[in-house]
DRENDO-1510 file (C-alpha; in Angstrom, 1 decimal, always signed):
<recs>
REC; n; res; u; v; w
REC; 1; UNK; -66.6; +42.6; -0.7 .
REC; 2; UNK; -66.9; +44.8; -3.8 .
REC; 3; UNK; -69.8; +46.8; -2.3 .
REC; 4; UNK; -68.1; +47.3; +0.7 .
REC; 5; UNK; -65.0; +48.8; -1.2 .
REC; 6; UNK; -67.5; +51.0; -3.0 .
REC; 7; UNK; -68.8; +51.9; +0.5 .
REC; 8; UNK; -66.3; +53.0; +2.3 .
REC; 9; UNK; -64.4; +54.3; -0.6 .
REC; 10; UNK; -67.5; +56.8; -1.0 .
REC; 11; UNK; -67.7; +57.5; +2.4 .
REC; 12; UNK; -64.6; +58.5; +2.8 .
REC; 13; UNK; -64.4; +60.7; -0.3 .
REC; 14; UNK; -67.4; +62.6; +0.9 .
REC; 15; UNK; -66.3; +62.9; +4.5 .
REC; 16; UNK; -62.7; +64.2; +3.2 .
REC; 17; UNK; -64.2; +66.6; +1.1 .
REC; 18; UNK; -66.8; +67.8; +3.3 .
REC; 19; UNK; -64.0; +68.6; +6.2 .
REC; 20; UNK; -60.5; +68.8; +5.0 .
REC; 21; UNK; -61.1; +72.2; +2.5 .
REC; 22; UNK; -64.7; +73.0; +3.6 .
REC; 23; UNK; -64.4; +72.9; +7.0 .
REC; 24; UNK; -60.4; +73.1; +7.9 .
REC; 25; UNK; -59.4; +75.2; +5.9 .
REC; 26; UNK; -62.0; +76.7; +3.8 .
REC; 27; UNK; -59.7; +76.4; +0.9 .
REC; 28; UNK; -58.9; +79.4; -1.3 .
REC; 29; UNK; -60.2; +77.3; -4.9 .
REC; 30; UNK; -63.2; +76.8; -2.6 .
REC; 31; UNK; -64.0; +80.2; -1.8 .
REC; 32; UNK; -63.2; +81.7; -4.9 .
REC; 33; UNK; -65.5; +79.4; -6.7 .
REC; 34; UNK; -68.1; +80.6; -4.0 .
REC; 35; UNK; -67.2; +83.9; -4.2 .
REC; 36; UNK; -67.5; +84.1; -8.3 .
REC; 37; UNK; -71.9; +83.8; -7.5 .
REC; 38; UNK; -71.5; +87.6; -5.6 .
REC; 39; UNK; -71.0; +86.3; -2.2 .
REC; 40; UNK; -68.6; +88.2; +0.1 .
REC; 41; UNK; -65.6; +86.3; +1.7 .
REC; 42; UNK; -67.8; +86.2; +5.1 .
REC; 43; UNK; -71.0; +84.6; +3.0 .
REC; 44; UNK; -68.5; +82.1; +0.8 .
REC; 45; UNK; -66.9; +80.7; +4.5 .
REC; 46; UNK; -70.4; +80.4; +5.2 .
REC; 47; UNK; -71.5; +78.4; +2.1 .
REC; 48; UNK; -68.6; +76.4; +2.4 .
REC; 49; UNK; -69.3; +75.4; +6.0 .
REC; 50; UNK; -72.7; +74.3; +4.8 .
REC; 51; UNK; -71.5; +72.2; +2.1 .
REC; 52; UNK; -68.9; +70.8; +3.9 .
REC; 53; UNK; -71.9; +69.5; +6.2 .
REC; 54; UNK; -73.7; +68.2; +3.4 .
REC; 55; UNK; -70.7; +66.3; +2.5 .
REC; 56; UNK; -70.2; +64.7; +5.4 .
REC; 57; UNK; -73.7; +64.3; +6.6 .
REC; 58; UNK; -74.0; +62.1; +3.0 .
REC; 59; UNK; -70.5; +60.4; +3.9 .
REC; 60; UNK; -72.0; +59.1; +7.1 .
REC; 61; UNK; -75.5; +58.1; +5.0 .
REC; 62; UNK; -73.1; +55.7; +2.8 .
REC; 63; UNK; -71.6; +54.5; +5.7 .
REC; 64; UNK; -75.2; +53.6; +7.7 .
REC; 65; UNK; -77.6; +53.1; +4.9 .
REC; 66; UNK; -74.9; +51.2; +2.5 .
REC; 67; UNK; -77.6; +48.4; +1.7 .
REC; 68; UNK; -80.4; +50.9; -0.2 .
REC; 69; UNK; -80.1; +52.7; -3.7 .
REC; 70; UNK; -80.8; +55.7; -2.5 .
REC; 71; UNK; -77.3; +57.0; -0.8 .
REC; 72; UNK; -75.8; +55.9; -4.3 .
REC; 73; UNK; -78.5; +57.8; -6.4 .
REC; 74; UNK; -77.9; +61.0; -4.1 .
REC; 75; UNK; -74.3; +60.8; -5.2 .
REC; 76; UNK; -74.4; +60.8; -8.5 .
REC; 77; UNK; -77.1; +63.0; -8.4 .
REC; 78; UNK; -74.6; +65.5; -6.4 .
REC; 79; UNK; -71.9; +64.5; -8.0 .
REC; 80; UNK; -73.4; +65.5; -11.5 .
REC; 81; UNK; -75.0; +68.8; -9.8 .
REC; 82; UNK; -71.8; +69.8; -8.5 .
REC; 83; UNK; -69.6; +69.3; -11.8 .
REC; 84; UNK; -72.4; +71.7; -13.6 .
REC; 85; UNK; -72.2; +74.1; -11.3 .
REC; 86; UNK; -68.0; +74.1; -11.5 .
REC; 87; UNK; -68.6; +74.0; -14.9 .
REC; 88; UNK; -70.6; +77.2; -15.1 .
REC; 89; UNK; -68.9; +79.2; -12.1 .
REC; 90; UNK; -65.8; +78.5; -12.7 .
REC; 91; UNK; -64.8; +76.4; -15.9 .
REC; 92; UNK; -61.0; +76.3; -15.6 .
REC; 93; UNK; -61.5; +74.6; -12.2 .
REC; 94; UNK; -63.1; +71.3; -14.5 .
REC; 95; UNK; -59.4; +70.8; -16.8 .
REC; 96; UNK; -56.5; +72.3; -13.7 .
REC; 97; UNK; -54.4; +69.5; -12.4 .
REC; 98; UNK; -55.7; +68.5; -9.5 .
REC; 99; UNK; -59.7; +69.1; -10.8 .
REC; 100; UNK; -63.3; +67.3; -9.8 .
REC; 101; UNK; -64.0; +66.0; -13.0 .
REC; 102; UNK; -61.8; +63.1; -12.3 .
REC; 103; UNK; -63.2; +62.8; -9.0 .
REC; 104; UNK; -66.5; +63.2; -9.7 .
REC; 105; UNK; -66.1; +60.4; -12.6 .
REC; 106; UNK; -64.1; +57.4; -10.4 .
REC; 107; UNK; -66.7; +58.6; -7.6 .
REC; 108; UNK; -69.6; +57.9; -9.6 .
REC; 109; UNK; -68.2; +54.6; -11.1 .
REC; 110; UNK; -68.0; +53.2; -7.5 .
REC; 111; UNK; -71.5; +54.3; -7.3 .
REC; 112; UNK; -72.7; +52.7; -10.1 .
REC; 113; UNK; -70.6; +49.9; -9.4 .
REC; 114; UNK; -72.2; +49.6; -5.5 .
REC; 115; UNK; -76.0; +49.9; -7.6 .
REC; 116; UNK; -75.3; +46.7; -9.7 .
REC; 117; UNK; -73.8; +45.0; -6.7 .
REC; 118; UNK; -77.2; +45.7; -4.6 .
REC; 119; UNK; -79.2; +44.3; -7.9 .
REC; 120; UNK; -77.1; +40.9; -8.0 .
REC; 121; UNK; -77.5; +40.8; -3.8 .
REC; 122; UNK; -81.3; +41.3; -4.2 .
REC; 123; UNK; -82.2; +38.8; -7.1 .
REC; 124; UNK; -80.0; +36.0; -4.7 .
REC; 125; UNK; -83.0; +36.8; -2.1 .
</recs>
């Protein structure tokens, strides 16, 4: 059961975040944070379509492939990749009320959580 909390707990973060202010919106934080590497508004709508795609293409890889590592180790990786890159375009985006950092944290505790849970699963046999 805890692996499937972990699972579609994941999922869902990455599908919400890959349509609700990627893809519905774009949302303003979104493409300012875009827009703060040189893009134009037209090239940041663009980058966050793309994301946004990303996002939910690894949302529906948690979902599917929820029995192997590797969706897990993707979202940390991503997770981790996407905090330094806040981090280094746009720092007050890490500590404002409603920022990633917390996000990216619980997210990648349920990975890590989902990891140990495949280990105990695969040394029963």
């Amino acid at each position: 059961m805890t692996l499937q909390v972990c699972r579609f707990s994941i999922a869902f973060i990455w599908l919400y975040q890959g349509i609700v202010p990627k893809w519905l919106g774009p949302h303003a934080d979104e493409l300012r944070m875009n827009m703060a590497l040189g893009l134009n508004e037209a090239q940041a709508h663009l980058l966050s379509y793309v994301g946004g795609g990303l996002e939910v293409v690894l949302g529906l890889l948690v979902l599917v492939f929820y029995r192997q590592r590797w969706p897990y180790v993707i979202t940390i990786a991503a997770l981790f990749g996407l905090f330094a890159f806040t981090l280094l375009v746009v720092p007050a985006f890490t500590v404002s009320a409603f920022n990633s950092t917390t996000v990216n944290l619980a997210v990648c505790s349920l990975a890590v959580i989902a990891l140990a849970e495949l280990r105990v699963m695969e040394s029963r046999g």
